[in-house]
C-alpha positions in Angstrom: -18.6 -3.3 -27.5 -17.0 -2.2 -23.9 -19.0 1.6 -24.8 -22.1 0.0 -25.5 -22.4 -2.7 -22.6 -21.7 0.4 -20.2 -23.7 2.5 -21.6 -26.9 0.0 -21.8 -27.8 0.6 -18.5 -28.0 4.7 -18.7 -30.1 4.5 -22.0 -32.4 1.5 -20.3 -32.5 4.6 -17.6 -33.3 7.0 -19.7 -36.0 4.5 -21.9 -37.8 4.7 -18.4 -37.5 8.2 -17.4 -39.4 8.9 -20.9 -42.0 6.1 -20.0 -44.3 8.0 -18.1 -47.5 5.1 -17.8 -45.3 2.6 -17.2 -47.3 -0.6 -14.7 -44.6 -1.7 -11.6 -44.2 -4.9 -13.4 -43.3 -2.9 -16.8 -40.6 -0.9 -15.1 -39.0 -3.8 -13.3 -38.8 -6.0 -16.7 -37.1 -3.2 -18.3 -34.8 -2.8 -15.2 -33.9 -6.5 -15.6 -34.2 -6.8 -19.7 -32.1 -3.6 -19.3 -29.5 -5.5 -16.8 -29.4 -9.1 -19.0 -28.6 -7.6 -22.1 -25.7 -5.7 -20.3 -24.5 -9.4 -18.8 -25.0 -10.6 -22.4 -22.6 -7.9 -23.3 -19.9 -8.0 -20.8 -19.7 -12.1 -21.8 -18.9 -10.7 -25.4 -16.3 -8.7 -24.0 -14.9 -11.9 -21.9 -15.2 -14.0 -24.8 -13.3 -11.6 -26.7 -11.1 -12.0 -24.2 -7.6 -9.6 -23.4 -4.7 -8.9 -26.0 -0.6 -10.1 -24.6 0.6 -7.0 -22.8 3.2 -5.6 -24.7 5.1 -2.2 -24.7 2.6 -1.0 -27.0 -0.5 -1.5 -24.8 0.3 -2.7 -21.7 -2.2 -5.4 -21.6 -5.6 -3.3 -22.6 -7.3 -4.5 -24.5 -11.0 -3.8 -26.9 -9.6 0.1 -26.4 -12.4 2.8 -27.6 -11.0 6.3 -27.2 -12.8 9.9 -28.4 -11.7 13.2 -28.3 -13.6 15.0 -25.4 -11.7 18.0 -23.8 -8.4 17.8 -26.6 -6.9 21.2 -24.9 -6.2 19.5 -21.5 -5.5 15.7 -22.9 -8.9 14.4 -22.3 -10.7 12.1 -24.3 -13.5 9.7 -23.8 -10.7 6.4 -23.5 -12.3 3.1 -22.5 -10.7 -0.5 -22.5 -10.2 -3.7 -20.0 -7.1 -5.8 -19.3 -6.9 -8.9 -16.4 -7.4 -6.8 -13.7 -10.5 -4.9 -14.9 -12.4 -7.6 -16.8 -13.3 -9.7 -13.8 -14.4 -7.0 -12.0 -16.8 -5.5 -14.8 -18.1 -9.3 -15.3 -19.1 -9.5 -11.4 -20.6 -5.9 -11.8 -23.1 -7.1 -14.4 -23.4 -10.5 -12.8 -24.3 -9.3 -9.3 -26.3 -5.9 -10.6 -28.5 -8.7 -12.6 -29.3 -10.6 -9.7 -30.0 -7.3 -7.5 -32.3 -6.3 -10.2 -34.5 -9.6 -9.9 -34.6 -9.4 -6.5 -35.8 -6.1 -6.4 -38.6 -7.0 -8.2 -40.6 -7.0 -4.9 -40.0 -2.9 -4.6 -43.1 -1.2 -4.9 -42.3 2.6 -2.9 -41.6 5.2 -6.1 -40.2 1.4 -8.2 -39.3 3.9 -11.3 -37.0 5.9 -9.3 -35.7 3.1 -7.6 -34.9 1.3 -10.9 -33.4 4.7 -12.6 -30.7 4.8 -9.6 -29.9 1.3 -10.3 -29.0 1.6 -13.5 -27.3 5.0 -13.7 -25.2 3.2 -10.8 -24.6 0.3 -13.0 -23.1 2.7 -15.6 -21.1 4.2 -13.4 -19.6 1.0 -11.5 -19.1 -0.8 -15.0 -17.1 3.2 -16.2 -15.1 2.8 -12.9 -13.5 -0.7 -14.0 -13.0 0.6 -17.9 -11.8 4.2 -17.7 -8.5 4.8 -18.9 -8.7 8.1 -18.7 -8.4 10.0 -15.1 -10.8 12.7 -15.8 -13.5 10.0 -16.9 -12.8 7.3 -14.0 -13.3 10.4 -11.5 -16.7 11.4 -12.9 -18.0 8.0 -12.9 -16.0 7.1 -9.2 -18.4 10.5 -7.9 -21.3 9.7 -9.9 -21.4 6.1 -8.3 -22.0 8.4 -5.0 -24.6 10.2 -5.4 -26.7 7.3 -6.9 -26.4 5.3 -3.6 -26.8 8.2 -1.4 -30.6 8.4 -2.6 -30.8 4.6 -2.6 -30.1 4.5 1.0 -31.8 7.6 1.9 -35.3 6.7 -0.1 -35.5 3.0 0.6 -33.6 2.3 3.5 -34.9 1.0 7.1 -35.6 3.6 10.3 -32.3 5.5 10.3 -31.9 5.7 7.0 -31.2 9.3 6.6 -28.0 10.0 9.5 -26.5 6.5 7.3 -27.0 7.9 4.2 -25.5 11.4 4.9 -22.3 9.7 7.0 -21.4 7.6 3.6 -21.8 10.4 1.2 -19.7 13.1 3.5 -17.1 10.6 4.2 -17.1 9.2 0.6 -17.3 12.7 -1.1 -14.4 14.2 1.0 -12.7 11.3 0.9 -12.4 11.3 -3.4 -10.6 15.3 -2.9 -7.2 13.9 -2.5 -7.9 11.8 -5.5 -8.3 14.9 -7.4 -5.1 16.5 -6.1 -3.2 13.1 -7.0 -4.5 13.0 -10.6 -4.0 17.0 -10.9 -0.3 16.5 -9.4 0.7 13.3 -12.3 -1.0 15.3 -15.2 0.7 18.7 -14.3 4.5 16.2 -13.1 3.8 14.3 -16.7 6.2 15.6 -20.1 3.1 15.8 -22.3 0.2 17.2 -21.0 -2.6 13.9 -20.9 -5.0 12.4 -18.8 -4.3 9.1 -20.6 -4.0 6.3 -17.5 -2.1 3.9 -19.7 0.9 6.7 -20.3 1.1 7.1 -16.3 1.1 3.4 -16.1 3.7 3.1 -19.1 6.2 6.3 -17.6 5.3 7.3 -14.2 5.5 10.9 -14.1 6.3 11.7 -10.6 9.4 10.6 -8.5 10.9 10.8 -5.0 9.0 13.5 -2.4 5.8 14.2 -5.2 5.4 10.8 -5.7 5.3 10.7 -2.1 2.4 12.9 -1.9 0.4 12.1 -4.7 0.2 8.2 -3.2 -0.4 9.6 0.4 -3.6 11.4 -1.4 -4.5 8.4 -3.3 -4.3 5.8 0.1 -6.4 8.2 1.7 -9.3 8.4 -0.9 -8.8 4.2 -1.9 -8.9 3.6 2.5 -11.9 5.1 3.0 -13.0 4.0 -0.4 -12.5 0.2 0.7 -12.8 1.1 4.4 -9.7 0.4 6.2 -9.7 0.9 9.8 -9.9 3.7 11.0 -11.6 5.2 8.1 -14.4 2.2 8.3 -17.1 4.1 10.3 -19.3 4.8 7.8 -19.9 1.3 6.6 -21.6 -0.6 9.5 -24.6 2.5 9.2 -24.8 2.5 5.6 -25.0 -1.6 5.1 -27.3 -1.7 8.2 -29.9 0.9 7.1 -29.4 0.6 3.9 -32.1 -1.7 1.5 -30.8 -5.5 0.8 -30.0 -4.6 -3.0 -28.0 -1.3 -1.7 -25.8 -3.8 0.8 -25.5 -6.2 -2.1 -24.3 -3.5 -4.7 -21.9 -1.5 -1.9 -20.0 -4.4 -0.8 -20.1 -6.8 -3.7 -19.3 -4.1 -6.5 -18.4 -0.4 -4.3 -16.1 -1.0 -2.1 -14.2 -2.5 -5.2 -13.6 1.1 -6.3 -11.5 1.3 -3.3 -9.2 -2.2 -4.1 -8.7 -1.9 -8.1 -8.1 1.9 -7.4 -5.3 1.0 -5.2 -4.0 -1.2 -7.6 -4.6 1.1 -10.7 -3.6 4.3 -9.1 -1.2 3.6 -6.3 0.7 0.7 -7.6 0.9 1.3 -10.8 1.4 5.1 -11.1 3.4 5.6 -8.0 5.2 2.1 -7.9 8.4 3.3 -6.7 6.5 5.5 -3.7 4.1 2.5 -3.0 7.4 0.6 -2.6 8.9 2.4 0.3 5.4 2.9 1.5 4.7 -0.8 1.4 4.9 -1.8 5.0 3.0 1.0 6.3 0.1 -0.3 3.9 1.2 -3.8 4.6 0.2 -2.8 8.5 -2.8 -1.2 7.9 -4.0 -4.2 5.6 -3.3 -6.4 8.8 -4.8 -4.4 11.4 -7.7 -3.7 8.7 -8.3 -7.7 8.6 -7.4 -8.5 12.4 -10.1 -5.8 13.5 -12.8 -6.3 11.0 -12.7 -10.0 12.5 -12.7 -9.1 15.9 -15.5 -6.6 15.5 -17.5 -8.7 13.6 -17.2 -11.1 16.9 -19.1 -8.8 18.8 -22.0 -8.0 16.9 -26.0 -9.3 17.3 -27.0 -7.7 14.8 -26.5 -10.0 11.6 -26.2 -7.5 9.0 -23.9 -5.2 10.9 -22.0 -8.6 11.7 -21.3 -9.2 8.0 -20.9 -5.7 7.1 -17.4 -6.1 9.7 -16.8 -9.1 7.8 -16.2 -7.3 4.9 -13.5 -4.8 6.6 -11.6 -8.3 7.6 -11.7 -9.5 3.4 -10.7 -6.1 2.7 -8.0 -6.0 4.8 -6.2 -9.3 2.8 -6.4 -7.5 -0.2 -4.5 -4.6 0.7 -2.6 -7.3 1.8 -1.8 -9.0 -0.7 -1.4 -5.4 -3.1 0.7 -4.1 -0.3 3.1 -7.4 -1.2 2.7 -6.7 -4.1 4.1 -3.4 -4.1 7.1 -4.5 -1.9 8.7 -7.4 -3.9 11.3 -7.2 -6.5 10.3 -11.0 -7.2 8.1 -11.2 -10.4 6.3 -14.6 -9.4 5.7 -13.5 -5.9 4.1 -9.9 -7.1 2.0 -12.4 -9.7 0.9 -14.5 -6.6 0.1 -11.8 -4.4 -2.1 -10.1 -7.1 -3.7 -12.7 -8.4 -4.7 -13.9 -5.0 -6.0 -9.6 -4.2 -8.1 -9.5 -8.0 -9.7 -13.0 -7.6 -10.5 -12.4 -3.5 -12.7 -9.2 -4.6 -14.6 -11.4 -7.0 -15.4 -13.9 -4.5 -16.1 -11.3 -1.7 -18.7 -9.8 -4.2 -19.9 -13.4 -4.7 -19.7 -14.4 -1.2 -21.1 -11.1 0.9 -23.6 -10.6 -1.8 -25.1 -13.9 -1.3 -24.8 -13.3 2.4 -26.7 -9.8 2.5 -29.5 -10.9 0.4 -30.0 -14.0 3.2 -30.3 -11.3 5.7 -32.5 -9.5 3.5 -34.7 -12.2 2.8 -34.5 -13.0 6.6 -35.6 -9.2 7.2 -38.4 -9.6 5.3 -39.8 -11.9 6.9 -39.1 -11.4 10.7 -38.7 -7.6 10.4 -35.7 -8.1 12.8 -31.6 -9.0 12.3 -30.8 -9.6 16.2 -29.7 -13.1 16.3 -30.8 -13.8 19.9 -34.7 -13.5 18.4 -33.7 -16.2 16.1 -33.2 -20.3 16.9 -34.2 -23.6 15.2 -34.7 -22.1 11.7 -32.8 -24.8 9.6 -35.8 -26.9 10.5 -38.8 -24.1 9.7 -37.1 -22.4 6.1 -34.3 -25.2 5.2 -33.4 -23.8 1.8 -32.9 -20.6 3.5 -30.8 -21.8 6.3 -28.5 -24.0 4.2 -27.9 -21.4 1.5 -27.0 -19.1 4.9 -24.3 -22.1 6.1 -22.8 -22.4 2.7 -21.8 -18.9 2.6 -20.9 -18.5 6.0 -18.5 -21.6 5.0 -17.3 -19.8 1.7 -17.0 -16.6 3.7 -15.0 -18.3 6.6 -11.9 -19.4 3.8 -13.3 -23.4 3.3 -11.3 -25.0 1.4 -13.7 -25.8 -1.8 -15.7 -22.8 -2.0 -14.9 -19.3 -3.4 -12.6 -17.3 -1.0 -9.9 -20.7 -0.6 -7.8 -20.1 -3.9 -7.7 -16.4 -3.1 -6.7 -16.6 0.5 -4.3 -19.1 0.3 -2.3 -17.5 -3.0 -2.2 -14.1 -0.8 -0.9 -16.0 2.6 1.7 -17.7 0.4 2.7 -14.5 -1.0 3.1 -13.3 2.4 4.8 -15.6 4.2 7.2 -15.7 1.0 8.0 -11.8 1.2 7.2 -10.6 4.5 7.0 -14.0 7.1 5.9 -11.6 10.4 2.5 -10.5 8.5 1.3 -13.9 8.2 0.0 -13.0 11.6 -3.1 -11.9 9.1 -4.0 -15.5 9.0 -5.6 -15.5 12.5 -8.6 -13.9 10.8 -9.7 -16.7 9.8 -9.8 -18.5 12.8 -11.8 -15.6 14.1 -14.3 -15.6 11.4 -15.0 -18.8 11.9 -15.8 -18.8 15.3 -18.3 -15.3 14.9 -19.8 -17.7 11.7 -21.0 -21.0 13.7 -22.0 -18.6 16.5 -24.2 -17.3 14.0 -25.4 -20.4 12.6 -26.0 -21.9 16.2 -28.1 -18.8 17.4 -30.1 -18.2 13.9 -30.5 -21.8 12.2 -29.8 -24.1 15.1 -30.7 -25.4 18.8 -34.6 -24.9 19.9 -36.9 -23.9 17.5 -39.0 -20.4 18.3 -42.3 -21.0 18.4 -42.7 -17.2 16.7 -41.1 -18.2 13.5 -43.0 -21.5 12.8 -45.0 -20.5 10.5 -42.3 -18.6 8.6 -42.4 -19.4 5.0 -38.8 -20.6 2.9 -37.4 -19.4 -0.1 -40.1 -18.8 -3.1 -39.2 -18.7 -6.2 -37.8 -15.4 -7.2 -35.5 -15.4 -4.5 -34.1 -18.9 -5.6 -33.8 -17.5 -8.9 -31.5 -14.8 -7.2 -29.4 -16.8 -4.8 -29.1 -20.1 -7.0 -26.2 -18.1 -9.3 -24.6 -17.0 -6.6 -24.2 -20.2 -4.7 -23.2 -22.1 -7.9 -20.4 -19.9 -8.7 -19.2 -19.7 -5.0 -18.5 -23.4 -5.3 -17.4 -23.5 -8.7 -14.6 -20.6 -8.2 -13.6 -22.6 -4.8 -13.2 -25.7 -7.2 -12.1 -24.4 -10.5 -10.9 -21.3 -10.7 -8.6 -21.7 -13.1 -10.9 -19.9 -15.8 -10.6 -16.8 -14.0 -7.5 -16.8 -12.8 -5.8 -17.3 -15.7 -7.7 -13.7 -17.2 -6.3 -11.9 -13.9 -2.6 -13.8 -14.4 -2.4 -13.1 -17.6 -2.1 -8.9 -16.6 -0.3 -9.2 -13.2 2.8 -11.5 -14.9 3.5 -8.8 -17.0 3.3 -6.0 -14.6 7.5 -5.1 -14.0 8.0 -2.0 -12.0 
């Protein structure tokens, strides 16, 4: 089932390429028919649900493996444990929304729809490889589908953005490389196989060293962390609403479970030792992303910063992680890291399809143009404050049970990096100043006639907004997937 709910969206891709009449409205049905069924798919797989980790497979569960290059080790390997399965469930979830959304495109819509869904297979092969080789193709793949995305349908500058993300992206994946070249050549049998890194590291002391220094590099820009962040504000600002939505709410992702995956479970005795270097940068990464959101006008660009701040607990909270001998508090600090990139894809996802929506219909982000809008498009405006609220760590709504299991983590293991904390207070403030410029105070006589939500755009935020409450309030269901994995991890 995991093969053929990652490979439905390449074969709905390839259905289209081969339809060569196809109406606009045929080719976005298929794009979301192709989607649902893939959503339908990755709920089998949930329902299915993971195996007890165990010496014998380490928590992996619904394992499909094939023989692909046998004289080097590597083989087609597939599978999903608690730290994976969330992550493939938002993939579908959020790509199924993006695709309903997009139903508006009309520039070269077959194209556009064909790079979705090639992107979906690659994001979903990302969270299921368990084989090195494999999880590299589909982690470069996911690349060059976004690069034409932002290049073809983005906004005036669309080009310069699109080149920055794929230069820094690209370059950034070569240490990668080196890393997974450096385990498989360090290993005593001659494999690509993730899980036997994961089972028997095969590096130690000044190798291991290296191959985690390659791995933080490509996973820090991957994520961003400062200051390998610059090309995210150009690539969410010119890129198309669905882009934004897919880069932050699924892409950067890559970056987090790679750390995870890679450096802490590979290289745990390195990542160790490391640990306080990444501990800093995770602070600074959240401290800065806060502050720089602070001093944006531009909405999107203020939300894209946003995103470097949420970034920064997880590596937080990994970097704890990493550092504790303390079973219970390495179970806290990960499951606070797996469920916080859930509800950032939940949360910012919701938040960049506002701004879309907003773009549409104002053809401007600046927030100073803005004023009085909670009384001209309500639904619009009180969808924005609700995630602002969830994206600002309220108690009740998505981002709360993540945040507060990573704090406690933190001020359990390592008291001084609770400074982290402060980020909160910052996004706060840079959200009601949004809210008062954009939704509140004197209405602008420019934007009366602006028209709210209509329905396909309900039908894409309404999901979104539901689950954001109902992780904030129950997330027991998910966490005890993700808990399930990170109790058993002992390195």
């Amino acid at each position: 089932m995991v093969s053929l709910t990652l490979f439905l969206p390449l074969l709905g891709a390839i259905l289209l390429m081969c339809y060569r009449d196809a109406s606009t409205e045929n080719i976005h049905k298929i794009g979301i028919a192709t989607s649902a069924l893939t959503l339908l798919g990755t709920l089998w797989i949930w329902m299915r649900g993971i195996a007890e980790p165990s010496a014998m497979n380490l928590g992996f569960s619904q394992v499909e493996q094939l023989d692909w290059m046998p004289s080097i080790g590597a083989a087609y390997r597939v599978g999903v444990d608690g730290i994976s399965l969330p992550l493939i469930l938002l993939t579908a979830f959020l790509f199924l929304l993006t695709f309903i959304y997009s139903a508006k495109v009309r520039k070269q819509p077959k194209a556009f729809i064909v790079l979705m869904l090639v992107l979906e297979t690659a994001a979903i092969g990302t969270f299921t490889s368990l084989d090195a080789i494999l999880f590299y193709v589909f982690f470069e793949v996911s690349l060059v589908s976004m690069y034409f995305m932002i290049a073809g349908w983005g906004h005036e500058d669309r080009l310069r953005a699109a080149q920055m993300f794929f230069i820094y992206t690209l370059l950034g994946s070569l240490p990668l490389l080196l890393a997974i070249l450096g385990l498989y050549l360090g290993g005593d049998t001659q494999t690509f196989d993730m899980r036997e890194w994961i089972a028997n590291p095969p590096l130690e002391g000044g190798a291991a060293m290296l191959a985690l220094i390659a791995m933080l590099f490509t996973f820090a820009v991957k994520t961003p962390v400062f200051p390998f962040h610059t090309w995210l504000p150009a690539a969410h600002v010119q890129a198309p609403a669905a882009g934004s939505v897919i880069l932050a709410g699924v892409m950067l992702k890559f970056g987090t479970y790679g750390l995870v995956r890679f450096a802490l479970q590979m290289t745990p005795e390195a990542f160790r030792e490391a640990g306080l270097v990444v501990l800093t940068f995770g602070v600074v990464a959240a401290l800065y992303g806060a502050f720089a959101a602070l001093a944006q006008t531009d909405l999107k660009r203020l939300i894209a910063y946003t995103s470097i701040n949420h970034m920064g607990y997880i590596i937080v909270g990994v970097a704890i992680a990493a550092i504790t001998l303390d079973p219970e508090i390495r179970a806290i600090a990960l499951d606070g890291s797996v469920l916080q990139m859930v509800s950032h894809g939940l949360v910012t996802g919701a938040l960049f399809f506002l701004v879309g929506m907003l773009q549409d219909r104002a053809h401007t982000r600046e927030m100073g143009e803005f004023g009085g809008l909670l009384k001209t498009v309500p639904l619009l405006g009180w969808s924005f404050v609700l995630a602002a609220f969830a994206s600002l760590g309220l108690p009740g709504l998505a981002h709360f049970p993540a945040e507060f299991q990573i704090f406690l983590a933190t001020l359990r293991e390592v008291p001084i990096a609770i400074i982290v904390i402060l980020g909160i207070v910052i996004t706060a403030g840079l959200y009601l100043k949004a809210i008062s410029q954009v939704f509140l105070g004197a209405s602008n006589e420019k934007w009366a006639s602006m028209p709210d939500l209509d329905r396909r755009e309900l039908l894409t935020l309404s999901p979104l907004l539901f689950f954001i409450i109902v992780l904030g309030i129950a997330p027991g269901w998910m966490l005890d997937v993700i808990h399930q994995t990170t109790i058993a991890l002992n390195f």
